[in-house]
C-alpha positions as CSV (number, residue, x, y, z in Angstrom):
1,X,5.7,0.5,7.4
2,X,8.7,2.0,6.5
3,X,10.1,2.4,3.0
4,X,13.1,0.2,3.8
5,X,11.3,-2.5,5.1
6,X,9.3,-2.0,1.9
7,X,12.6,-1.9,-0.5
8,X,13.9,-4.9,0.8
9,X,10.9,-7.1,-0.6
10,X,11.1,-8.2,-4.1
11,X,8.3,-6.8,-6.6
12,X,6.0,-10.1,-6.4
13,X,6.3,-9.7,-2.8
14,X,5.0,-6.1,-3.2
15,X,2.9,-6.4,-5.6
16,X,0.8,-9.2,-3.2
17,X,0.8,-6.3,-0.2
18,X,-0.1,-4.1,-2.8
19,X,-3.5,-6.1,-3.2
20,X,-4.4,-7.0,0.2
21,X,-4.0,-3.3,1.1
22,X,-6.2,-2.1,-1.7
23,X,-9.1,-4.8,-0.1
24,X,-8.2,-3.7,3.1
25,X,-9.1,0.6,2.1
26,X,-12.3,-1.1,0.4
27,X,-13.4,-2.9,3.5
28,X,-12.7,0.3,5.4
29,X,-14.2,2.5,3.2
30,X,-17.4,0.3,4.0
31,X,-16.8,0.3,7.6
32,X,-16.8,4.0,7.9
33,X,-20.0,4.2,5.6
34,X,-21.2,2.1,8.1
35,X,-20.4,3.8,11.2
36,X,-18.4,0.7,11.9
37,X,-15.2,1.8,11.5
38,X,-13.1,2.0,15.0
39,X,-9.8,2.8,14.1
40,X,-10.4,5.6,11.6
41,X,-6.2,6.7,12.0
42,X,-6.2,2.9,9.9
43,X,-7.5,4.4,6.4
44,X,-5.0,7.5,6.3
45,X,-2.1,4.9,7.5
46,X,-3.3,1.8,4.3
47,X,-3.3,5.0,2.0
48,X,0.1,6.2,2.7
49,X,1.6,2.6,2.5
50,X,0.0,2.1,-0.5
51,X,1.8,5.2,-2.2
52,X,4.7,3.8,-0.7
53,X,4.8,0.5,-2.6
54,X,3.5,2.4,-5.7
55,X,6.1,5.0,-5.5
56,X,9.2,2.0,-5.1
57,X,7.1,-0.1,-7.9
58,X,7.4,2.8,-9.9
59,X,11.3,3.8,-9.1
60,X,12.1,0.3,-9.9
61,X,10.6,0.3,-13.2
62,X,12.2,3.5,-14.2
63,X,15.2,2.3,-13.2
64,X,14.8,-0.8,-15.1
65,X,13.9,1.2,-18.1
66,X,17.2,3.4,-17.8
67,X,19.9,0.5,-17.7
């Protein structure tokens, strides 16, 4: 996911991605603890999309804040 793909959703939009990534590390996190886990490149890659939608939550809001 790129951060223009994520910057041209609106904040409902990205706060709803937001959530279903955050159950998506969880379930992983359990899959790994398991031994389940196939795809182990998938954690690193929810985590960094998740600091990408915090990071444009957070630059909205500051720039909400500023005007």
């Amino acid at each position: 996911m790129k951060a223009s793909d994520i910057r041209a959703k609106t904040g409902d939009e990205l706060r709803q991605q937001l959530e279903d990534l955050g159950k998506e590390a969880f379930n992983l996190r359990f899959q790994r603890a398991s031994g389940q886990l196939e795809n182990t490149a998938r954690v690193r890659q929810v985590r960094r999309d998740i600091a990408r939608i915090k990071t444009i939550l957070d630059e909205r809001a500051r720039a909400g804040r500023a005007s």
